[in-house]
C-alpha positions as semicolon CSV with decimal commas, in nm:
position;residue;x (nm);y (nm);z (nm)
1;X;-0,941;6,164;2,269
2;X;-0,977;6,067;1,930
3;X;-0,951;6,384;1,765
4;X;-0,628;6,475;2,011
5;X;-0,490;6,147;1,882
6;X;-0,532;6,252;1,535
7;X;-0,357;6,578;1,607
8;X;-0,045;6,409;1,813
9;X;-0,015;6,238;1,550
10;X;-0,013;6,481;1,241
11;X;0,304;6,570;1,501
12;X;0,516;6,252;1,510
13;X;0,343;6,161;1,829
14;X;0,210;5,782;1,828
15;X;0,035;5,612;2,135
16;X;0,267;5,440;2,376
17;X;-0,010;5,283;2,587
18;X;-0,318;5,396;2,769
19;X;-0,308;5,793;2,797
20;X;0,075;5,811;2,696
21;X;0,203;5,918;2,388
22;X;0,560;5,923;2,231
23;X;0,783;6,080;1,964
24;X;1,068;5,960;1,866
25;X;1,269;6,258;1,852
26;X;1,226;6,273;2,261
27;X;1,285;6,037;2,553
28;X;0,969;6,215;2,747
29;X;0,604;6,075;2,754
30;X;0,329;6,292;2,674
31;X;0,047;6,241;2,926
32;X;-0,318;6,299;2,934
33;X;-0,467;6,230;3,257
34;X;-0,847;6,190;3,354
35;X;-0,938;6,504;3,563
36;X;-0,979;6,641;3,780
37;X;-0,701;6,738;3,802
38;X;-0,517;6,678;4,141
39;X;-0,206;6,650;4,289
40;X;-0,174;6,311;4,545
41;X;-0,497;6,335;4,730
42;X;-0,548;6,712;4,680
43;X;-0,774;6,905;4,367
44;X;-0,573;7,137;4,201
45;X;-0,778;7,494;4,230
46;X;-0,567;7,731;4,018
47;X;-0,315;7,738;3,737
48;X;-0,070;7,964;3,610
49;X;-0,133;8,057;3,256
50;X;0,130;8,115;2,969
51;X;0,037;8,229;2,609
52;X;0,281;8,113;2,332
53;X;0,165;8,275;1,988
54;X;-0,195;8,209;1,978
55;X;-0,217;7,943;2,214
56;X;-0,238;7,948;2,595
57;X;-0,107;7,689;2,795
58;X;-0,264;7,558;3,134
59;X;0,087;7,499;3,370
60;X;0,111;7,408;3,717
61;X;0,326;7,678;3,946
62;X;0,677;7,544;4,091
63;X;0,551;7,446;4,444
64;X;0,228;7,236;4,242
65;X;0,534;7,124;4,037
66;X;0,714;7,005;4,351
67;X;0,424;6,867;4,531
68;X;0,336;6,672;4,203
69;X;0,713;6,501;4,178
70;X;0,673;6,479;4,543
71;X;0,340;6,306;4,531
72;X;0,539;6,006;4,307
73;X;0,783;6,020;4,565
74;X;0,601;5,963;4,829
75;X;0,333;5,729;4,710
76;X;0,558;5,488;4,500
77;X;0,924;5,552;4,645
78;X;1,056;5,734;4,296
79;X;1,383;5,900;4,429
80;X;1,402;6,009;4,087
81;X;1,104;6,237;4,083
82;X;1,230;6,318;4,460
83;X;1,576;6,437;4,251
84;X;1,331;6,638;3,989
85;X;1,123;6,825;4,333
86;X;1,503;6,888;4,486
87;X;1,585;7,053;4,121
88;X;1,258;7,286;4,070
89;X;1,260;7,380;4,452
90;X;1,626;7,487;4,407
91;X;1,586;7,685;4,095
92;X;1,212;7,835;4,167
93;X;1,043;8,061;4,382
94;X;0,817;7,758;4,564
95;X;0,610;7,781;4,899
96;X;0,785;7,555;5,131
97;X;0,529;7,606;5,416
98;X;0,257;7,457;5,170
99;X;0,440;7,220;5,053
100;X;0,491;7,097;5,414
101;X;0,103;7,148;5,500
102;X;0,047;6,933;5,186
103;X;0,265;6,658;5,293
104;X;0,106;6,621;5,669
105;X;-0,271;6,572;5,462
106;X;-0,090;6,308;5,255
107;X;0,049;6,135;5,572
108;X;0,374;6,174;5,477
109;X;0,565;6,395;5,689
110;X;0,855;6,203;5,781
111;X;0,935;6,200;5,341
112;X;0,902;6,601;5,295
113;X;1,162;6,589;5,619
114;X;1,381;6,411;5,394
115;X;1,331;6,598;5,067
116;X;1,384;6,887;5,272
117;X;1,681;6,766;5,440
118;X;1,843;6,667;5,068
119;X;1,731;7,006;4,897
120;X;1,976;7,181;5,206
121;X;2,213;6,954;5,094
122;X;2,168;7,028;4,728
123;X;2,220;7,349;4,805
124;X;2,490;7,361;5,030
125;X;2,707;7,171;4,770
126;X;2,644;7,322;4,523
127;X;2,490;7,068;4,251
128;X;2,281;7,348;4,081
């Protein structure tokens, strides 16, 4: 981590606390979690890929994107990462049946009813 420190740092970036890391030009964290990586109790077995100039970056897909907001949801009752799933899964391509098989393994079936319930909603008034 040291040498990623370093770099973050020749950016503006300074460490926040643990594995976050701020700039003060933004109100977002910058997080390195210990892998594997997973999403609530599951391993996360692909990636979607994106090159930008030279570099490629490692990104989750939408539904991975939903299940992950989800995941903080459902495990710590943060309606405001429930309000970020309702946002990607309106404005993305995502694989609701997945999403829903995901949710039964993470014993939490009765909270995808409800995101599911307020993404209709979203929808059907028109927020997005």
């Amino acid at each position: 981590m040291n040498r990623v420190q370093a770099a973050l740092e020749d950016l503006g970036f300074y460490k926040e606390m643990g594995r976050y890391f701020s700039h003060p030009d933004t109100e977002l964290l910058l997080e390195f979690p210990p892998g594997p990586l997973s999403i609530g109790n599951s391993p996360v077995s692909s990636i979607q890929t994106m090159k930008v100039g030279d570099s490629t970056l490692n990104l989750l897909t939408p539904t991975q994107c939903v299940m992950d907001r989800l995941a903080a949801f459902y495990h710590w009752d943060d309606t405001q990462s429930l309000k970020q799933a309702i946002l990607v899964a309106a404005l993305h391509d995502v694989d609701m049946e997945n999403i829903a098989e995901w949710s039964i393994q993470e014993g939490k079936s009765d909270l995808f009813n409800r995101f599911r319930t307020d993404l209709d909603n979203s929808k059907s008034k028109q927020y997005l």
